[in-house]
N, C-alpha and C positions, 0 to 999 in steps of 0.2 A: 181821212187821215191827213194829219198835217205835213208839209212838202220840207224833206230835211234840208237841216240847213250845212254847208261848208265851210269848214275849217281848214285851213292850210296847215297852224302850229300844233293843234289839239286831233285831227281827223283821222291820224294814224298812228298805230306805236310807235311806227319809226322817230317820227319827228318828235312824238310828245317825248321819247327816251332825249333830247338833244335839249332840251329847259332844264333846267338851272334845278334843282333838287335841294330848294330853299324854303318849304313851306310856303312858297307861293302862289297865289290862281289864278288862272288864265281861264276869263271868260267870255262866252261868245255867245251873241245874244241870238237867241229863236224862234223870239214872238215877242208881245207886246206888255212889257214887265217883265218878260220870263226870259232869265240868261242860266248856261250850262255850264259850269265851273270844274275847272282838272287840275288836279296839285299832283303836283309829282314827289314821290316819299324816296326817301334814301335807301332803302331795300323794299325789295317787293312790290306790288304794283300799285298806282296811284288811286287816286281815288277819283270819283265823280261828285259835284255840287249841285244843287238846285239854287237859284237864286231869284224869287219872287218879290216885285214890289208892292207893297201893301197899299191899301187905298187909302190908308190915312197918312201913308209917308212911311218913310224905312224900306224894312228888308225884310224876309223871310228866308232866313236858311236853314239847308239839312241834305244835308249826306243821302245819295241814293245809290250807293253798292262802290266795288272796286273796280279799278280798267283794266281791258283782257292786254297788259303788259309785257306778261309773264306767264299769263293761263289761258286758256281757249275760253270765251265766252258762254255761258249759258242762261243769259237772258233772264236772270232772278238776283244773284249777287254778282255774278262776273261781266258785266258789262261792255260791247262795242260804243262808239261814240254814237251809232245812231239809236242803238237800244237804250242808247243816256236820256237823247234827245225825245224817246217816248217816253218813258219815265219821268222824267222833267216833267211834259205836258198833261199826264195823267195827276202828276202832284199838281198843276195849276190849274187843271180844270176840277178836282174836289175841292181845294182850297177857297177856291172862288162860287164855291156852293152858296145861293142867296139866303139860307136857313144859318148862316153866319157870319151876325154882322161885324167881326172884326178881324174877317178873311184869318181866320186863324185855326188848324184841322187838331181835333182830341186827340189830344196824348190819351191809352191807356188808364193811368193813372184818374185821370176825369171822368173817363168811361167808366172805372169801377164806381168811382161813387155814383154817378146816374144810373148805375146797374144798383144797387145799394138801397137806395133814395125808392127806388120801385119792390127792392125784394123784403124792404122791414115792410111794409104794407100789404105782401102777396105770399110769403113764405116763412117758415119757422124757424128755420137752425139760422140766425143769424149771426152767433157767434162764431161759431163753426168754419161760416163763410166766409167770415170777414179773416179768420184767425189764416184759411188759407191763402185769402188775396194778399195780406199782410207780408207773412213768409214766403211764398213762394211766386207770387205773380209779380207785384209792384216791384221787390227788389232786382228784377230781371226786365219786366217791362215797363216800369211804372212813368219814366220821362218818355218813352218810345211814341211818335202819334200811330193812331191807329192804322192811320194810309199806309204808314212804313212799312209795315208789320208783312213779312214776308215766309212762305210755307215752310220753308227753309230751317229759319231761325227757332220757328215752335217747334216744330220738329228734332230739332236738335236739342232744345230746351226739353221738349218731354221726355225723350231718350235719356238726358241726363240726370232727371227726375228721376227714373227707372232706375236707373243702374246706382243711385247714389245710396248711402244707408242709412234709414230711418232715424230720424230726430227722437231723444230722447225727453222726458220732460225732465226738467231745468229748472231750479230756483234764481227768481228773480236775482240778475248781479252776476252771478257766474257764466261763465264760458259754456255757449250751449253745446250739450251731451246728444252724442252718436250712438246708434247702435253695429251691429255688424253689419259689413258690405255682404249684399247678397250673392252668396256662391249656392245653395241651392236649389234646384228645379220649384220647391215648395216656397224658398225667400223670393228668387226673382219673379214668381206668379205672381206674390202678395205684393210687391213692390211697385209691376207692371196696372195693376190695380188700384195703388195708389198714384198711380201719376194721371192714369186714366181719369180717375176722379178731380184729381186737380185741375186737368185739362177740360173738363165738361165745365166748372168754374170760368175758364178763361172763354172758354168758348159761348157760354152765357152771357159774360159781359161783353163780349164784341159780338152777338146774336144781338142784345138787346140796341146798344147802339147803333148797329144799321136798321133794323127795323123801325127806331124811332128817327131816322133819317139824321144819324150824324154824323155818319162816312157814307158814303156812295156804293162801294163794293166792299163782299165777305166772303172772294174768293179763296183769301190767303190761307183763312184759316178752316174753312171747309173742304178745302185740300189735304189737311193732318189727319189722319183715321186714328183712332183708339187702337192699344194694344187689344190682338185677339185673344179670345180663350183663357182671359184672369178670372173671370166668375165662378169659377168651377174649382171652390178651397175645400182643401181633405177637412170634412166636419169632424172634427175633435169631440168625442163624449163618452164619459166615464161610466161603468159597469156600477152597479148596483151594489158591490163588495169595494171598489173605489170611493164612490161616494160616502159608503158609512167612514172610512179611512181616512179621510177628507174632512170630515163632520167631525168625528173625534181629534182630530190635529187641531183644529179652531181653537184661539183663546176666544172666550165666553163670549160675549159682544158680537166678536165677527160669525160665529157658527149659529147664531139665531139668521143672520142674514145666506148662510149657506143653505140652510133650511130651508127658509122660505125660498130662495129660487130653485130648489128642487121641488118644494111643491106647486109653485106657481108659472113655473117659468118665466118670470118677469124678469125685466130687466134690471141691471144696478138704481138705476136712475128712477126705475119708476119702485125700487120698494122703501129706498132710504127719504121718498116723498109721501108715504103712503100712511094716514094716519086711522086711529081707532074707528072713527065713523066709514071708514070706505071700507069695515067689515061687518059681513050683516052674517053674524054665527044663527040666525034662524034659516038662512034660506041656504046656508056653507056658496054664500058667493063674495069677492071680493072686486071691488069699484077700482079699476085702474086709469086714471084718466088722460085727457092728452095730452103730449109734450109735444117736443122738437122732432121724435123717431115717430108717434102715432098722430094720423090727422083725428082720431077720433079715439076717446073713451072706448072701454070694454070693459064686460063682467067676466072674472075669471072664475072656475068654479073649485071647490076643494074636494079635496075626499077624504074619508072618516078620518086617519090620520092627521093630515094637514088641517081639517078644522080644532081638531085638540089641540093641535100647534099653537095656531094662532089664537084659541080661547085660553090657554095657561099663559100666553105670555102677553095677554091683554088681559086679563082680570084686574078689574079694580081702577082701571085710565077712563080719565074723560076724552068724549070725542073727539078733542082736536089737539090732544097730546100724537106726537110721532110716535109710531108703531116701533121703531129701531132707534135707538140713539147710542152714543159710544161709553164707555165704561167711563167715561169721566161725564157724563150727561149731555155733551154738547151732541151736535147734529154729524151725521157724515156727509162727509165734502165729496167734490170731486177726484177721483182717482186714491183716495183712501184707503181703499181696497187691495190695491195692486200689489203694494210689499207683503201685505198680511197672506194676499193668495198665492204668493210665490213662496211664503216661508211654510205656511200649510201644505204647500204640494212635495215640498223638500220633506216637513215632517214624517208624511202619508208616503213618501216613497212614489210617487207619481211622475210616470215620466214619459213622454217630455211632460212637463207641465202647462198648467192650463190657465186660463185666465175666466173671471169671473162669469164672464158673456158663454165661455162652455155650457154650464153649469144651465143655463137656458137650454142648449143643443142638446144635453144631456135629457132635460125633462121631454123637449120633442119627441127626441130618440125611442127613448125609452117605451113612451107611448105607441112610437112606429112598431116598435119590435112586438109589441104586444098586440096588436091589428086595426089601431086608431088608421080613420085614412086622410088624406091630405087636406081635405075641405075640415075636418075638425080641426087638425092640428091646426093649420093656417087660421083660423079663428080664435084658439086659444092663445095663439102668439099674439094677436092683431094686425097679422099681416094684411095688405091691403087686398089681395087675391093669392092664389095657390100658388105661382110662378116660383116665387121664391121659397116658398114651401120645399115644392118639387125640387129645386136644384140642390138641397140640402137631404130631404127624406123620401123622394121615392124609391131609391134603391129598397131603404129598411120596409117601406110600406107593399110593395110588392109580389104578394105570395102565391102567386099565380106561376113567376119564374122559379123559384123554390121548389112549389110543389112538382113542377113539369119536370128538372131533374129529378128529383128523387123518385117521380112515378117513373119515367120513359126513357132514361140513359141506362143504357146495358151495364151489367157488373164488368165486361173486361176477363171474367174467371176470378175476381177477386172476390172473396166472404169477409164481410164483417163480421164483428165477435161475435153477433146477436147471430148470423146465418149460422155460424159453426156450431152455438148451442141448442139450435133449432133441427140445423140435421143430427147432431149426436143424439137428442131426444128423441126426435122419427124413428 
């Protein structure tokens, strides 16, 4: 460790409180290039500077937390002047890393696109990803360099994440739309979940740039944990007397598409892409293939019903006409769906209401309740393995605990109807 250095104007609160409170800095040098910069602010505590000379000429500067002024120090934001003076030498000795020749440490913002630059090559949802770094990462860290990046500030950033109310979708030009701030136990799960997710994004692109050695250390943000215990969302799924409710609310167009995800459990996406040839009505299977949600194709199978389905409402299409298209013939878009399933749930009387992706839970469900066990379902879905199966359907597929009550818990002295008609006939 480097031998601190002494200050007489800057080394104490006392003194640095007695400088001029003019946007000023008072620097004092600690090494060789490396000077420790204090301004003094008009309220509340001053601040700390790094001030690096670059090997081609100039400067390098940037803020490395506030002076314990006014606050007790805790060595991450609140800084003494000697925990300045390590800070300072940790930013000079990354900075001056030989894998960059123009002594100059990634901003975030760089980092995403080198994270980028590798994920269109190695991974699917790139929209997805990019649409989070966009909103939610770069406008908060996008100038910040990576070195800066303190446990602190993501921490507080994810929390805020949390607690804020979900973005609505938005026409291009106008004022983007909110939903409701989360007040309940069920919103702030789903909420805490999404920020989790976003933070596994952030955490990716500063994972990926220390591994390919463009900062030094990743302790900042290996220090953040994920919110616990968001994975675990009450699954939503409609009875068998709801759905036909559901089905008959449809105008024409969208209730082909309610159909076929009750018989397929597919997803929006995979059936508004799904044309005539990816149904083979001799074998009652259909070809679903892979997007952005599945790393791989699957055969999904029908049964008697749903192959009628899809034989009466393909009669007479060539192969590579769309299976679903809208009442005016074009194609369904993205998010299409969403008013028409919230006007049908209003019609059907459905409540709370549901969104399209149920309608998949539903087909799961259904299946559970009937004695499909998790290795099928997980395969009808295309889930990658049961895990997530389970976290959604093994309650329903479990008839083991079922049966164990209903054999082995005592009545209590209590008859059911069926007991009282059974002893009055005795």
């Amino acid at each position: 460790m480097a031998r601190s250095v002494r200050s007489k104007q800057i080394e104490t609160r006392t003194n640095r409180l007695r400088l001029p409170a003019d946007d000023s800095i008072v620097y004092v040098s600690i090494g060789d290039g490396l000077s420790l910069g204090y301004r003094r602010k008009k309220k509340g505590n001053g601040s700390w500077q790094v001030r690096l000379r670059k090997t081609g000429g100039g400067y390098l500067k940037h803020g490395i937390g506030e002076a314990d002024d006014f606050m007790e120090a805790n060595n991450d934001t609140v800084l003494t002047f000697y925990q300045a003076q390590e800070k300072a030498r940790e930013f000079a000795k990354e900075a001056r890393q030989p894998f960059r020749p123009t002594d100059k440490p990634i901003t975030v913002e760089k980092a995403a696109k080198h994270y980028m630059d590798w994920y269109r090559n190695n991974r699917k949802d790139i929209k997805g990803t990019q649409c989070a770094i966009d909103t939610h990462i770069l406008p908060v860290f996008g100038t910040k360099l990576v070195m800066e990046l303190t446990s602190l500030e993501i921490r507080r950033w994810h929390e805020k994440l949390a607690s804020s109310p979900p973005r609505r979708r938005t026409r291009a030009g106008d004022k983007q739309a909110f939903g409701e701030k989360p007040t309940s136990s069920e919103r702030k799960r789903s909420r805490r979940s999404t920020a989790n997710r976003i933070m596994t994004v952030l955490k990716a692109i500063l994972n990926r740039a220390f591994q390919d050695e463009l900062v030094a250390d990743d302790s900042a943000w290996r220090r953040v944990k994920p919110f616990p215990n968001t994975d675990e969302p009450i699954t939503r799924f409609l009875t068998e007397g709801e759905s036909r409710r559901l089905i008959n609310a449809c105008r024409p167009d969208f209730r082909l598409l309610i159909k076929a995800a009750l018989f397929t459990g597919c997803r929006y996406s995979e059936l508004v892409r799904l044309q005539v040839k990816d149904i083979n009505l001799d074998t009652g299977l259909i070809y679903v293939s892979a997007d952005a949600k599945s790393n791989k194709g699957r055969h999904v199978p029908l049964s008697a019903e749903g192959l009628q389905f899809f034989r009466e409402i393909t009669i007479g299409m060539p192969g590579t006409a769309d299976v679903f298209t809208r009442k005016d013939g074009g194609r369904w878009g993205k998010n299409h769906q969403s008013r028409l399933m919230g006007a049908a749930c209003e019609q059907a009387k459905i409540e709370p209401a549901i969104g399209f992706h149920e309608l998949r839970h539903t087909y799961a469900s259904l299946l559970a309740q009937a004695g499909a066990d998790l290795l099928t379902i997980s395969k009808l879905l295309g889930h990658a393995d049961t895990r997530i199966t389970s976290r959604h359907y093994a309650h329903l597929c479990d008839k083991t605990l079922a049966k164990a009550v209903q054999d082995l818990l005592p009545s209590f002295g209590h008859q059911t109807e069926n007991a009282k008609v059974r002893a009055i006939s005795g």
